[in-house]
C-alpha positions as CSV (number, residue, x, y, z in Angstrom):
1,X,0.0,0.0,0.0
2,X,2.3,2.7,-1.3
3,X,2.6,5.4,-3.2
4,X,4.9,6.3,-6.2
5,X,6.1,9.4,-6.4
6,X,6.8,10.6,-10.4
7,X,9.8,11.9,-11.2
8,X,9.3,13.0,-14.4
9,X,6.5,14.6,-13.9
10,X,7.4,18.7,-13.4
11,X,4.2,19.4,-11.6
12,X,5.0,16.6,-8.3
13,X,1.5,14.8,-9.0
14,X,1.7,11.7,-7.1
15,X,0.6,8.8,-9.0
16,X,-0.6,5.9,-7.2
17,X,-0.7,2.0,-8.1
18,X,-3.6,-0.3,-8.3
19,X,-2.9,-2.3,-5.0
20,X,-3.2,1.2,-3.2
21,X,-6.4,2.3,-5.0
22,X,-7.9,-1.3,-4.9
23,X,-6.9,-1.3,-0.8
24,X,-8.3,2.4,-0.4
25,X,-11.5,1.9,-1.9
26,X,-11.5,-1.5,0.4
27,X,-10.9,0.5,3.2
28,X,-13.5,3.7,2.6
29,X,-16.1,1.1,2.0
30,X,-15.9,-0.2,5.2
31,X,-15.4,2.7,6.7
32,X,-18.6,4.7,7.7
33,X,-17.0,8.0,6.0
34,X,-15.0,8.2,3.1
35,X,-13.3,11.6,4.4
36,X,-11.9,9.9,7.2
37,X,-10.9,6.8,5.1
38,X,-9.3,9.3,2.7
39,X,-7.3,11.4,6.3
40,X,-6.4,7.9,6.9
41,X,-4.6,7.1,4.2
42,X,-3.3,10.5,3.8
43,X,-5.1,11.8,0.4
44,X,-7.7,14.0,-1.0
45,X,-11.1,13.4,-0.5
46,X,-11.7,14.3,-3.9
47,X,-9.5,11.8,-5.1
48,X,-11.2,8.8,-3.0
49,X,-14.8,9.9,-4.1
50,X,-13.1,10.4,-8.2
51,X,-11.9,6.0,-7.8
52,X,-15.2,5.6,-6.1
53,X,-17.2,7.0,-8.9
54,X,-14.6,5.3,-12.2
55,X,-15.2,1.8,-10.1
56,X,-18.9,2.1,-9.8
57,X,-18.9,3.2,-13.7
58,X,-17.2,0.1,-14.4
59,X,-19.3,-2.0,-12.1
60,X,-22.2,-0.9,-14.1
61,X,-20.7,-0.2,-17.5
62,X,-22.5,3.5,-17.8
63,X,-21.9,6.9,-16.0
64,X,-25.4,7.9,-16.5
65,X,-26.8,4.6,-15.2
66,X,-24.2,5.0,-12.4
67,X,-25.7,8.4,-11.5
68,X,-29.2,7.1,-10.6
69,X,-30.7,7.9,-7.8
70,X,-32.3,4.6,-7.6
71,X,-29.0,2.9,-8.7
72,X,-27.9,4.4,-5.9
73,X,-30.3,3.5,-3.3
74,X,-30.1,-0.1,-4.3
75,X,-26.8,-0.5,-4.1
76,X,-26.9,1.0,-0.1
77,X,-29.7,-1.0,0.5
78,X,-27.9,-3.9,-0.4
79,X,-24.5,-3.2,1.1
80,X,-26.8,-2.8,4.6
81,X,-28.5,-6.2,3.7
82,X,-24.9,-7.7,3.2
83,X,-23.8,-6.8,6.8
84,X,-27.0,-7.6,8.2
85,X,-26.1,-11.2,6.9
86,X,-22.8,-11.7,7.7
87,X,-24.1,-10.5,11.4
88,X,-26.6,-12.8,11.4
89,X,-24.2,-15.5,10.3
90,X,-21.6,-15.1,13.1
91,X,-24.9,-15.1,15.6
92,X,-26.0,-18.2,14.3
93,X,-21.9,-19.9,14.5
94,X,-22.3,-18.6,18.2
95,X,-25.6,-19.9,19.0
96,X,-25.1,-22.9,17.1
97,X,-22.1,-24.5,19.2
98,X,-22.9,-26.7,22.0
99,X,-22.2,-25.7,25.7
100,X,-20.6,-27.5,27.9
């Protein structure tokens, strides 16, 4: 998870590989604010919410059906459904084993 600084470059952009971007979009969606997962990791917010956007366009193959509100409200409703399941899952592995 590091960056690479260009040297070439004149204007000192930093550019970034795809581990880091693949591990900071890991980390801000598990995170319950992308700001702090962006502090965290010691880059723009901007930037974080830019990768945020490209990956759901490529998730869903158009920016304008990427854009949706109901898109949009899907996709949270089924991030909160995924939790809710793997919560529900540990419960059950708890419950499940036999006591002594």
């Amino acid at each position: 998870m590091t960056a690479k600084k260009s040297g070439s470059s004149p204007d000192k952009r930093r550019k970034y590989d795809e581990a880091f971007k693949v591990e900071a979009l890991r980390l801000a969606s598990e995170s319950r604010s992308t700001q702090a997962a962006a502090q965290q990791l010691g880059i723009s917010p901007k930037l974080l919410y830019r990768w945020q956007q490209a990956q759901l366009v490529a998730e869903v193959g158009s920016a304008e059906v990427a854009r949706d509100p109901e898109v949009r409200a899907l996709r949270a409703a089924n991030k909160r459904l995924a939790q809710e399941l793997d919560i529900l899952k540990k419960a059950l592995a708890i419950f499940a084993q036999p006591t002594p």
